[in-house]
N, C-alpha and C positions, 0 to 999 in steps of 0.2 A: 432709330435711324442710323445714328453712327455705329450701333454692334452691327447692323447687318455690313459692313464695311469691309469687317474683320476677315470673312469667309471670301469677299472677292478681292481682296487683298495676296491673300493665302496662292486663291488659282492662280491671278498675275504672277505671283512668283515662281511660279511651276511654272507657267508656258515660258515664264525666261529662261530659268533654268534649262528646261529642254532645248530651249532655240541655243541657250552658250554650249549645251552637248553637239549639237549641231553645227555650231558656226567650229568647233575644234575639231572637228573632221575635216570640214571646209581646211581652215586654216592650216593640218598635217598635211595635207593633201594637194592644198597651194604649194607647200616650200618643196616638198618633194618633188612636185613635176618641175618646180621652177630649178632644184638643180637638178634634177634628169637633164631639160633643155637647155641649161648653161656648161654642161659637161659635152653634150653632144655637140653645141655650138664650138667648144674648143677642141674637141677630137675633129670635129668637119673644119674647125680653120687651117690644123693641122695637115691635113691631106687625108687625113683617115674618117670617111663618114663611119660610124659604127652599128648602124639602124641596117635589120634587114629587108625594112620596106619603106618607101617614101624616098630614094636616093634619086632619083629623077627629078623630083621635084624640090629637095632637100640639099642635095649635096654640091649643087653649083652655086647654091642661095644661102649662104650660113646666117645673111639679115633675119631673114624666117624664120630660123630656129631664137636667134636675138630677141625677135619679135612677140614670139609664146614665153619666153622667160620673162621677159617684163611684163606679160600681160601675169604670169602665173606671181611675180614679185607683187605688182601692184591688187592683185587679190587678197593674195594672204595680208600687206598692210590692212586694208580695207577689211576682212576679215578680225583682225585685232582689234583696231578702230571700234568697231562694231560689239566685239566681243568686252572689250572696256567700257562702252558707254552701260553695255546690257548689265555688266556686274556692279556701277555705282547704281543705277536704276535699284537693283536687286538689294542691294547695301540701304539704299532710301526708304525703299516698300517695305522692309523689315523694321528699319525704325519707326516707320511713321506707327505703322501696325502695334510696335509694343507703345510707342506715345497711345495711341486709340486704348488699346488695352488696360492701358494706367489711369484711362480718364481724362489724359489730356487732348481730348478731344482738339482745341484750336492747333496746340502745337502741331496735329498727326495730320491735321486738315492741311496747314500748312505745308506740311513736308511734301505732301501727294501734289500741292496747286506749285508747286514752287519750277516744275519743268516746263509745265504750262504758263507762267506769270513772270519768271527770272525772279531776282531778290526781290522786286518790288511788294512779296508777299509779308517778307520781315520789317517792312517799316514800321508799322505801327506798334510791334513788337519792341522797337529798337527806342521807338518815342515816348512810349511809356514807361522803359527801363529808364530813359534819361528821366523823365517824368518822378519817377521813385525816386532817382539820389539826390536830386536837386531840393526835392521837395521834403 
């Protein structure tokens, strides 16, 4: 039961990995437009719109240009964000997987339940280490 674990273990790690290939295009591509649009926001506060299209809509309104930079800043966070949780995930799924590997089945069981359950997975872990020194 637990080798077969091993192998869907393995694919989880891959579709993370592809999704953090993913999310760092995302996230180049946030900060880029975000200073594309914080640049044209201060060449258009300046007087000078610099775009050769959209100046009618654009250039009496430099809030709207304001408006896509923060939406493009608050992506790329959110991007990161995303991008950090996906690689402890990825960091987790590789230990639990070499725990599984070594036999240590309860530890690896643990590692994989511990996103879904919070710590409350290592109590009994934590009870029976006190359990060993006292005793």
């Amino acid at each position: 039961m637990i080798a077969s674990i091993s192998p869907l273990i393995s694919h989880h790690r891959s579709q993370l990995k592809a999704e953090g290939r993913r999310n760092r295009y995302i996230l180049i591509s946030a900060m880029l437009a975000a200073l594309t649009a914080f640049s044209v926001f201060l060449l258009t506060l300046m007087g000078q719109y610099p775009l050769p299209v959209g100046s009618a809509l654009l250039a009496n309104n430099p809030e709207r240009i304001l408006g896509a930079s923060n939406f493009f800043v608050a992506t790329a966070i959110g991007t990161a964000l995303k991008m950090w949780r996906t690689r402890q995930t990825r960091i987790k799924l590789l230990i639990a997987e070499a725990f599984l590997r070594e036999k240590d089945e309860e530890t690896g069981l643990r590692l994989l339940l511990e996103p879904m359950f919070g710590e409350g997975v290592w109590r009994g872990v934590k009870a029976e280490a006190a359990g060993e020194k006292t005793g």
